[in-house]
C-alpha positions as CSV (number, residue, x, y, z in Angstrom):
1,X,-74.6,-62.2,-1.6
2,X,-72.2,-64.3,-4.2
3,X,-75.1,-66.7,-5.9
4,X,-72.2,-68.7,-7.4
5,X,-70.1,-69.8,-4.5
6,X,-70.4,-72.4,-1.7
7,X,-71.5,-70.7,1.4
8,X,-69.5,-71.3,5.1
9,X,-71.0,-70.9,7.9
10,X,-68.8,-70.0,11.2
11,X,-72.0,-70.3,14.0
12,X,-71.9,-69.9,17.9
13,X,-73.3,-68.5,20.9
14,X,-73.0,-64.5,21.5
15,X,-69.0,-64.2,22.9
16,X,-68.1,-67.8,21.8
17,X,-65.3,-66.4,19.5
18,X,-67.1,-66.3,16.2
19,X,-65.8,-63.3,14.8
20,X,-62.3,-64.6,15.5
21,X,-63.1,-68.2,14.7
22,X,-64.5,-67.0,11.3
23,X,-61.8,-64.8,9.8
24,X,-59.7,-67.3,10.9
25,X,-61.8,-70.6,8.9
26,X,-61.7,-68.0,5.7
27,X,-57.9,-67.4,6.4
28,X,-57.3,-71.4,6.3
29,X,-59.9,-71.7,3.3
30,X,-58.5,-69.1,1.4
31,X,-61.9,-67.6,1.0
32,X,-63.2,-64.1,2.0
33,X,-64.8,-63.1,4.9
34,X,-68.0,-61.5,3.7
35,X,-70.1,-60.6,7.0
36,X,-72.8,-61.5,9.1
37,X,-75.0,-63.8,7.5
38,X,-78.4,-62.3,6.2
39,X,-76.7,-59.0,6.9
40,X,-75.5,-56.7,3.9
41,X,-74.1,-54.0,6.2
42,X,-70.0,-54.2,7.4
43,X,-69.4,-55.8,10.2
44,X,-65.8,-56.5,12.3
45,X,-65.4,-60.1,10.3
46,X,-65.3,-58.8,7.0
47,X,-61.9,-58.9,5.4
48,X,-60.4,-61.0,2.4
49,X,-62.1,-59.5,-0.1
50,X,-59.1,-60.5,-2.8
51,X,-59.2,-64.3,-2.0
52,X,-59.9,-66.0,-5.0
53,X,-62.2,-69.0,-4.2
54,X,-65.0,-71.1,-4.7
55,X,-65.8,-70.6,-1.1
56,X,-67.1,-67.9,0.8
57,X,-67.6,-67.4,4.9
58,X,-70.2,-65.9,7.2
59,X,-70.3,-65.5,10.7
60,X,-73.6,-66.0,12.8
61,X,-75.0,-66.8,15.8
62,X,-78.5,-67.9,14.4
63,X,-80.0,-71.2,15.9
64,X,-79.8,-74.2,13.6
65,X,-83.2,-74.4,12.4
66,X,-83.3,-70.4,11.8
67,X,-80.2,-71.4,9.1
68,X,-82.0,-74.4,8.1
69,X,-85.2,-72.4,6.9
70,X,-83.4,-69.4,5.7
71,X,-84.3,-68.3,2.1
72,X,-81.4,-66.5,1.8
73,X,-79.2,-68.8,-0.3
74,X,-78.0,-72.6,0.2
75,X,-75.7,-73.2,2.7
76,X,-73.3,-75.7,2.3
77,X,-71.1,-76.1,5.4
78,X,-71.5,-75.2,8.8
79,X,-68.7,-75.3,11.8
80,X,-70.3,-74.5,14.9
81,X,-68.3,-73.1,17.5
82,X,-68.9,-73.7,21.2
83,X,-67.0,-72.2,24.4
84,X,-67.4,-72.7,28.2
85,X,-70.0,-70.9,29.1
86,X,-68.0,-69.2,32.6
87,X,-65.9,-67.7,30.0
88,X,-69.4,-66.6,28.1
89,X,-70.3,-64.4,31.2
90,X,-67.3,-62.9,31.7
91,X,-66.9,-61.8,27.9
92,X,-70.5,-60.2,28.0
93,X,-69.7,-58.2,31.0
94,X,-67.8,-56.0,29.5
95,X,-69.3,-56.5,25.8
96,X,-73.5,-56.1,26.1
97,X,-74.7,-52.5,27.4
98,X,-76.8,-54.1,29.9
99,X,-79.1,-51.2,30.9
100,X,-82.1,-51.1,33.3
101,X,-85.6,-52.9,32.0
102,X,-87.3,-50.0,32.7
103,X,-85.5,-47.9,30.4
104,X,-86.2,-49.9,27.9
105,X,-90.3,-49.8,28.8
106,X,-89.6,-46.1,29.0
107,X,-88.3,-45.6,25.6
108,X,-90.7,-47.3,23.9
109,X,-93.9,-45.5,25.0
110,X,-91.9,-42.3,25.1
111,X,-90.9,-40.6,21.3
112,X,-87.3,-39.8,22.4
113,X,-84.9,-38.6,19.8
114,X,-81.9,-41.4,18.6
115,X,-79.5,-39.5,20.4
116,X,-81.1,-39.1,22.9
117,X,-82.5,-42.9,23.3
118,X,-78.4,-43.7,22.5
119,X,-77.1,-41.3,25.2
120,X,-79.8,-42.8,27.9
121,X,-78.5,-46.3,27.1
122,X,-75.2,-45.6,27.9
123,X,-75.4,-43.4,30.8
124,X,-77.6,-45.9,32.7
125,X,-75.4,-49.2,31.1
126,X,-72.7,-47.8,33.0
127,X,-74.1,-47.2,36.0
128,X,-74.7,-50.6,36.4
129,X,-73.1,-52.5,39.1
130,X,-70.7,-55.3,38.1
131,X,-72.8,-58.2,40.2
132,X,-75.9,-56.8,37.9
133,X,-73.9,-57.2,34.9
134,X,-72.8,-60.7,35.8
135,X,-76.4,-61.7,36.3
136,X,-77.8,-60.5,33.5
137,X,-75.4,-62.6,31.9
138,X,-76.4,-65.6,34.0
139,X,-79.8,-65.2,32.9
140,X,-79.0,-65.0,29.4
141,X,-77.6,-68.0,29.1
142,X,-80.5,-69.8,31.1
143,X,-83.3,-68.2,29.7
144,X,-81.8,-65.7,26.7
145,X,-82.2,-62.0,26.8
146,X,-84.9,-60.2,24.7
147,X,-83.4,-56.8,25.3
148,X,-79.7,-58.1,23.3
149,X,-79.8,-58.7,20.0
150,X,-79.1,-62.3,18.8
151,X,-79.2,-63.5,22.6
152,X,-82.7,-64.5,22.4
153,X,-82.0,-68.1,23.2
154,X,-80.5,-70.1,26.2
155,X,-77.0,-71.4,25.9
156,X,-78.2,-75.0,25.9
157,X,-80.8,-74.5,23.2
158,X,-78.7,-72.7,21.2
159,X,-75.9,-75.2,21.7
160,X,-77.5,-78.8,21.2
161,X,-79.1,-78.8,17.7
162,X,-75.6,-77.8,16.5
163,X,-74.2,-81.1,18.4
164,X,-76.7,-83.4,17.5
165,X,-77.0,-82.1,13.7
166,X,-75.7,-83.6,10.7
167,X,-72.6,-82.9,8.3
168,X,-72.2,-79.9,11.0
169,X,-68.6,-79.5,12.1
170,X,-68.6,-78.6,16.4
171,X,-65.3,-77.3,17.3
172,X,-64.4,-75.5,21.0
173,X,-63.1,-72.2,21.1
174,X,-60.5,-73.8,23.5
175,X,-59.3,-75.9,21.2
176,X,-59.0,-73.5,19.0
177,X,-56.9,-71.7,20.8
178,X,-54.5,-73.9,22.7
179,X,-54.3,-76.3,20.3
180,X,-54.7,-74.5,17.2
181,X,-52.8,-77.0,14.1
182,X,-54.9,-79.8,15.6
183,X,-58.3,-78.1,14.9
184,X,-57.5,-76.1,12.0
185,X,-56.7,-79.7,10.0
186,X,-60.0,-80.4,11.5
187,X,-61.2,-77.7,9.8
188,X,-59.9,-78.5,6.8
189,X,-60.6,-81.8,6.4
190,X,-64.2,-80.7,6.9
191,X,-63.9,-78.4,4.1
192,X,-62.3,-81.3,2.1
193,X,-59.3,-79.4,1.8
194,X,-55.8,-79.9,1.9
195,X,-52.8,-77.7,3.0
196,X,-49.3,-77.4,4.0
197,X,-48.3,-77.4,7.7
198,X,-46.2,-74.7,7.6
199,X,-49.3,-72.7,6.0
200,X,-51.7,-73.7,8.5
201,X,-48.9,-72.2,10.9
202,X,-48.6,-69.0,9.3
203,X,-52.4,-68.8,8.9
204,X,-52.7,-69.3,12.9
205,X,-50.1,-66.8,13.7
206,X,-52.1,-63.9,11.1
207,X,-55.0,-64.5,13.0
208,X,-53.6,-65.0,16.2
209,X,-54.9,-62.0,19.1
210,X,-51.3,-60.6,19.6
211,X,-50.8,-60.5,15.8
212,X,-54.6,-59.1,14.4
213,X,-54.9,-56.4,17.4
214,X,-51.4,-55.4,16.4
215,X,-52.8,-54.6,13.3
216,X,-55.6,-53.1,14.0
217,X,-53.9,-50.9,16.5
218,X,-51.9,-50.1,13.6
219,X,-54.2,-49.0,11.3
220,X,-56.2,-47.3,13.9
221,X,-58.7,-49.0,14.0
222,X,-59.6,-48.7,17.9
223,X,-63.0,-50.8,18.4
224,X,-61.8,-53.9,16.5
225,X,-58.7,-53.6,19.4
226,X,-61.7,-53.5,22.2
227,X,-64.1,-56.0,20.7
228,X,-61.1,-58.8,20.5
229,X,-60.2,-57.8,24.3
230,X,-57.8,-60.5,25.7
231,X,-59.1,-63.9,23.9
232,X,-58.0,-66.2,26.7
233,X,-59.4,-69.3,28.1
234,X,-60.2,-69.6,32.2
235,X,-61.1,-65.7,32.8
236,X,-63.8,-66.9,34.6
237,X,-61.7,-68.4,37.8
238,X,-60.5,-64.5,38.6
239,X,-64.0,-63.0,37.7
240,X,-66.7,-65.1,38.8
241,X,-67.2,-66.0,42.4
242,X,-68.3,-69.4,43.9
243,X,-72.0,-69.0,43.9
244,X,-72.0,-67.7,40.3
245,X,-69.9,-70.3,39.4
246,X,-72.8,-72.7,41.0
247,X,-75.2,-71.3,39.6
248,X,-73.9,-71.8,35.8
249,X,-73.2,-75.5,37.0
250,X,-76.3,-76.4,37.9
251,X,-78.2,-74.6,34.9
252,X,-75.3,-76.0,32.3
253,X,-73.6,-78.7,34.1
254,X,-74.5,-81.7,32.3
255,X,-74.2,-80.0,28.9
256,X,-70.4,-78.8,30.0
257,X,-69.7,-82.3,31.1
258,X,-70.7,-83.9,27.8
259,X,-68.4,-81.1,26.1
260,X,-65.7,-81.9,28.3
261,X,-65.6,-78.4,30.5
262,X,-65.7,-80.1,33.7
């Protein structure tokens, strides 16, 4: 971990966007990507390597007081990056490997072989019907999942420290997305930086999904392609039906009203 430069957090929720939002805040900082924070091994967001800067940015999805304890190094800024959480479940579904509980109870009193444990995972993850897949999801965000990694924590604890913190910069994946010079001079401002318009442009159009999958495509590099998936906002309204979408209301609602989702 570089001791000698500033350290940028890009935080959120499992599926809020964070490995997009994060090369992206490097792109606009001029800084590299270096990984997942606490993590030394690759991971999707790394890239940049060649920026020359006094900055450098990590993705997470830690809660706030897990980053505010961390020994690792000092942090110096941290954008926080939020998304409705209908769009949340319908990212996951086809992200997590959501397989059975008693699998999991199985493997660990059995001594299976990795490949074998891996194989077992996947054969049962996709025999899992989509309904199942959609309330596992609803459960993550109400309660968190113990059986997914870094989804430990319910959407509106993971969520509120970050809005109620201090010198911490919340921005929405929405915003991001549909209105992306807006929040990226948000960004930079944040980062008490300035830059050109027309370079804030060009930064959003790198990083942009039809642009970076492109490119990934291109370099054949197939599971960055499938982890970015479409990137849109409202995939919920042809994926969720009326009771799920009730159901995420009543856990969620007042915490989507207060961040302006309904």
């Amino acid at each position: 971990m570089p001791e000698n430069k500033k350290k940028v957090i890009v935080c959120g929720y499992q599926k809020s966007g964070t490995t997009w939002a994060t090369r992206l805040v490097a792109q606009l900082l001029g800084a590299p990507s270096a990984g997942y924070w606490g993590y030394e091994g690759k991971t999707f967001v790394v890239e940049g390597g060649q920026r020359e800067s006094e900055l450098v940015c990590y993705q997470s999805h830690h809660m706030l007081s897990e980053l505010q304890n961390s020994s690792e190094a000092k942090i110096d800024k941290v954008i926080y990056i939020v998304r409705d959480p209908r769009d949340i479940v319908v990212s996951g579904i086809f992200h997590f490997k959501f397989y059975s509980h008693w699998l999991e109870h199985l493997i660990k009193q059995a001594k299976f072989p990795h490949p074998m444990i891996t194989l077992l995972k996947s054969v049962n993850a996709r025999s899992q019907s989509r309904n199942y897949r959609i309330n596992r999801m609803l459960h993550m965000l109400k309660h968190g999942d113990g059986f997914i990694e870094h989804c430990h924590w319910s959407w509106n604890d993971h969520v509120m420290p970050y809005l109620e913190g201090k010198d911490i910069l919340v921005i929405r994946y929405e915003d991001l997305l549909l209105s992306g010079l807006e929040t990226a001079k948000c960004i930079l401002e944040y980062a008490q930086m300035e830059k050109p318009e027309k370079d804030i442009e060009n930064d959003l159009k790198l990083q942009s999904f039809p642009i970076k999958k492109k490119a990934f495509d291109q370099r054949g590099e197939k599971i960055k392609v499938k982890h970015m998936r479409k990137g849109i906002v409202g995939d919920w309204k042809n994926s969720l039906s009326p009771d799920h979408v009730q159901a995420i209301l009543r856990t969620h609602g007042e915490l989507m009203q207060r961040l302006n989702y309904i």
